[in-house]
C-alpha positions as CSV (number, residue, x, y, z in Angstrom):
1,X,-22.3,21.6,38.7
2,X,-20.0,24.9,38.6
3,X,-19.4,26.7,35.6
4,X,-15.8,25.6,35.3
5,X,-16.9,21.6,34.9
6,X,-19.6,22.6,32.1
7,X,-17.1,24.1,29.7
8,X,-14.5,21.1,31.0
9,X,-17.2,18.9,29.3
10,X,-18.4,20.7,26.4
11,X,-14.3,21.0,25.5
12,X,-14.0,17.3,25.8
13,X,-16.9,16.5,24.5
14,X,-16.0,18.7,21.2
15,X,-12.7,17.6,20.9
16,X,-12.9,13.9,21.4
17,X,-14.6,13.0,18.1
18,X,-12.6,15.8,16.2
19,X,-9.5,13.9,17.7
20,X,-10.6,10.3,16.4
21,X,-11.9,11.9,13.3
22,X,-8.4,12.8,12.7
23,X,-6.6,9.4,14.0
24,X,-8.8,7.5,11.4
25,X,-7.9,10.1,8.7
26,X,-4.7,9.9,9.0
27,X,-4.8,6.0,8.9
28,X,-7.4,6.1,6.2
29,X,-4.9,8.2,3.8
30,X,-1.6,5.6,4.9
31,X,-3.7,2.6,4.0
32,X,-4.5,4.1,0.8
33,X,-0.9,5.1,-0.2
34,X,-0.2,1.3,0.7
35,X,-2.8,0.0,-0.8
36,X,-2.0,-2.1,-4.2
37,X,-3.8,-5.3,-6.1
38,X,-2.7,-8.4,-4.4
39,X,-4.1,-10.5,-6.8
40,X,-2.0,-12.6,-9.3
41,X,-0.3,-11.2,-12.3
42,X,-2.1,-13.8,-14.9
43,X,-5.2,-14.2,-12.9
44,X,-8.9,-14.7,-14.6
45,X,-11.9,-12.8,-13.7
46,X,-15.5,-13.2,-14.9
47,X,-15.2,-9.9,-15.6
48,X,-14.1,-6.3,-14.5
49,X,-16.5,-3.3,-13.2
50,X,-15.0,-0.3,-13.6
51,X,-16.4,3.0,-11.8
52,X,-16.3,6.1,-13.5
53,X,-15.7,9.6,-11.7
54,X,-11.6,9.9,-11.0
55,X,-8.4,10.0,-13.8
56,X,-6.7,6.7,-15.1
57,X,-9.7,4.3,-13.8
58,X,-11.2,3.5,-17.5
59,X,-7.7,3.1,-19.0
60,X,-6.2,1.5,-16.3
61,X,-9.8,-0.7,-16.7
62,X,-9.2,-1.1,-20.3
63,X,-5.8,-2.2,-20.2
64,X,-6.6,-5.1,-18.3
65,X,-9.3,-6.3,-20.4
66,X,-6.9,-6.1,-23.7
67,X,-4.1,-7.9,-21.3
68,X,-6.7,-10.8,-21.3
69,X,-7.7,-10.5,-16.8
70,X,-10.8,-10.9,-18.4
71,X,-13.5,-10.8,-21.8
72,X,-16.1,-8.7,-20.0
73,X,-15.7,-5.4,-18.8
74,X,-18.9,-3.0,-17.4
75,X,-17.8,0.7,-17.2
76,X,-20.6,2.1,-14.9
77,X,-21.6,5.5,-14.2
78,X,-21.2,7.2,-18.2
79,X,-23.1,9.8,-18.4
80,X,-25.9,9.7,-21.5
81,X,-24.0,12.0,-23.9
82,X,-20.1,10.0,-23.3
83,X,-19.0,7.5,-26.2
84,X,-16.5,5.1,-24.8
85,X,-13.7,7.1,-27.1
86,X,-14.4,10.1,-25.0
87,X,-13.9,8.8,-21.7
88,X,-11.2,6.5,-22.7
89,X,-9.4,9.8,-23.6
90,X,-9.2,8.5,-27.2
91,X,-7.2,5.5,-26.3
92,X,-7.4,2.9,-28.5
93,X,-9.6,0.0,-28.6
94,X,-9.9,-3.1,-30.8
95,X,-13.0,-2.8,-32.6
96,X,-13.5,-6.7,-31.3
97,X,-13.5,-5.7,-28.2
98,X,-15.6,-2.8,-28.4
99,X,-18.6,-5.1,-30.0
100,X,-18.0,-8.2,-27.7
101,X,-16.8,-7.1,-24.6
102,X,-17.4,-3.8,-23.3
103,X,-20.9,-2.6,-21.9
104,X,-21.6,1.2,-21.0
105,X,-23.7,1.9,-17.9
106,X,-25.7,5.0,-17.9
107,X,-28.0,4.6,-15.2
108,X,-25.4,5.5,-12.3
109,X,-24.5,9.0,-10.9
110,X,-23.2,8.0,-7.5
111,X,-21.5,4.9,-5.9
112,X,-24.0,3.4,-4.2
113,X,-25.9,3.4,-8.2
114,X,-22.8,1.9,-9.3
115,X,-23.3,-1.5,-7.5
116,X,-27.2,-1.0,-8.2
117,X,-26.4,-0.8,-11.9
118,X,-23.8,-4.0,-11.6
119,X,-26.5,-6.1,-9.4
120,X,-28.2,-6.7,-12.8
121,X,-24.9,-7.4,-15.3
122,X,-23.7,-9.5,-12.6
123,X,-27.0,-11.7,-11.9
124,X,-27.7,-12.0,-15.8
125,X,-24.7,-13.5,-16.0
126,X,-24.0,-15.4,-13.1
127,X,-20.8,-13.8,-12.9
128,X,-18.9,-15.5,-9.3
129,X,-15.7,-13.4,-9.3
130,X,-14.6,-9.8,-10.2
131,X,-12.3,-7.6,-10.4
132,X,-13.6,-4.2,-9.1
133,X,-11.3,-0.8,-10.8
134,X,-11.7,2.6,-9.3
135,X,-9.4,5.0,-7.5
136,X,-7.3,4.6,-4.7
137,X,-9.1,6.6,-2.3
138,X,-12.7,5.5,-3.3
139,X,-11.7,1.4,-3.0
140,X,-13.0,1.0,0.4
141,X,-16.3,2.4,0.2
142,X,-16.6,0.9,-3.4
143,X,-15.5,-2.5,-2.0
144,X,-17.7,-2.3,1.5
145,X,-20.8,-1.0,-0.5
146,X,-19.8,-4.3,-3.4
147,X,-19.1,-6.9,-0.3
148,X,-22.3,-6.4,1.7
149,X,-24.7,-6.3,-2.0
150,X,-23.0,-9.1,-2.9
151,X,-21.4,-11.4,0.1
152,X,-21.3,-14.6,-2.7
153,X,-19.2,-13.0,-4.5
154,X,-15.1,-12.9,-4.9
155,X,-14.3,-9.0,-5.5
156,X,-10.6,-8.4,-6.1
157,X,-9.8,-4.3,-5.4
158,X,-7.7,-3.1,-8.1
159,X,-6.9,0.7,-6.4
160,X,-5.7,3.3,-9.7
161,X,-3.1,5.0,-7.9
162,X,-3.9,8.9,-7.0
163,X,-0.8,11.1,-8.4
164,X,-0.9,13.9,-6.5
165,X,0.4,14.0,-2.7
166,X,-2.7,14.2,-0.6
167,X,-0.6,17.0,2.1
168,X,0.3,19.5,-0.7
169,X,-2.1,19.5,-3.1
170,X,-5.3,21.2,-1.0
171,X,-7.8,20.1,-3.2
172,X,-6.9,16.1,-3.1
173,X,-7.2,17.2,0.9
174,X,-10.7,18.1,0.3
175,X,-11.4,15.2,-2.0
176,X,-9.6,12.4,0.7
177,X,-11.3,14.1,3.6
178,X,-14.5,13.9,1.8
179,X,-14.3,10.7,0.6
180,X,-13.6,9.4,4.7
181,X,-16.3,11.0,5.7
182,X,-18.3,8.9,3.3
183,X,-16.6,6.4,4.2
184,X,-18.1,6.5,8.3
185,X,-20.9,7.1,7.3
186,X,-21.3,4.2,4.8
187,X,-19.5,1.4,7.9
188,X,-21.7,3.0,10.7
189,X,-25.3,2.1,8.3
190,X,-23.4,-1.3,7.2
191,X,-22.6,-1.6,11.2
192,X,-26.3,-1.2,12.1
193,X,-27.8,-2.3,9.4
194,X,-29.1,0.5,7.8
195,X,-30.2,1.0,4.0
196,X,-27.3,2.9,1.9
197,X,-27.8,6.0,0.5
């Protein structure tokens, strides 16, 4: 084999994945701008799981549970030193609700802890539909990582719109590219079978 076929296949080779890479982003960022909750307006859930980490999710979370979608809500990944007025940005919350309906969970630092931290909420009790709240952009691997811990149970995506425009703003770039990669990775071990880190 001459030297001219080598580099033909070490450019192809390269450029290949970097070229479906970039299809998938591309179609990763347009479903997210699309995506929206589906469910019904006045619809009932066991209860909602809210996932810490990105802006609006708590009280986007929280306003559901005062419009009555459900009378248990776990807010998971809160870091040990966070009171649910500090990262509810000081919205307010009826004291009934605070005492009846609303658990903290500070074991979590990382999605896949999330649904580790929700396995036991959800088994103690027996909870068969939910309605899952995080950002736009970290639905799918939230929802894949939910769907395969828990393939009983009826998850409803409820996607907290990102603001900013993913082409001008270069961190959100970073963040969405990120967040994709994570996202292969996390279908490829699903795919196979693989534990989830």
């Amino acid at each position: 084999m001459n030297l001219r076929k080598i580099i033909t296949i070490i450019i192809f080779v390269s450029i290949v994945p970097v070229a479906i890479f970039g299809f998938g982003f591309l179609r990763f960022v347009s479903d997210i701008k699309e995506s929206q909750y589906d469910g019904k307006e006045d619809a009932k859930y066991d209860a909602i799981i809210a996932l810490t980490g990105g802006s609006y999710r708590i009280s986007v979370a929280l306003d559901l549970l005062k419009q009555g979608a459900s009378e248990n809500l776990l807010i998971s990944g809160v870091s040990q030193n966070l009171t649910l007025e500090k990262i509810s940005n000081n919205a307010e919350i009826p004291k009934e609700l605070e005492e009846c309906c609303i658990t903290l969970g500070h074991i979590a630092t990382s999605t896949i802890e999330n649904v580790l931290e929700a396995e036991d909420w959800i088994n103690k009790f027996e909870y068969k539909n939910i309605l899952l709240v995080t950002s736009d952009y970290h639905m799918p691997r939230s929802l894949l990582l939910f769907e395969s811990k828990f393939p009983e149970l009826i998850i409803t995506p409820y996607p907290v719109e990102t603001k900013h425009d993913v082409w001008e703003d270069k961190k959100m770039l970073s963040l969405f590219a990120n967040e994709y990669a994570k996202y292969v990775v996390t279908s490829l071990r699903d795919f196979f079978g693989l534990e989830q880190k």
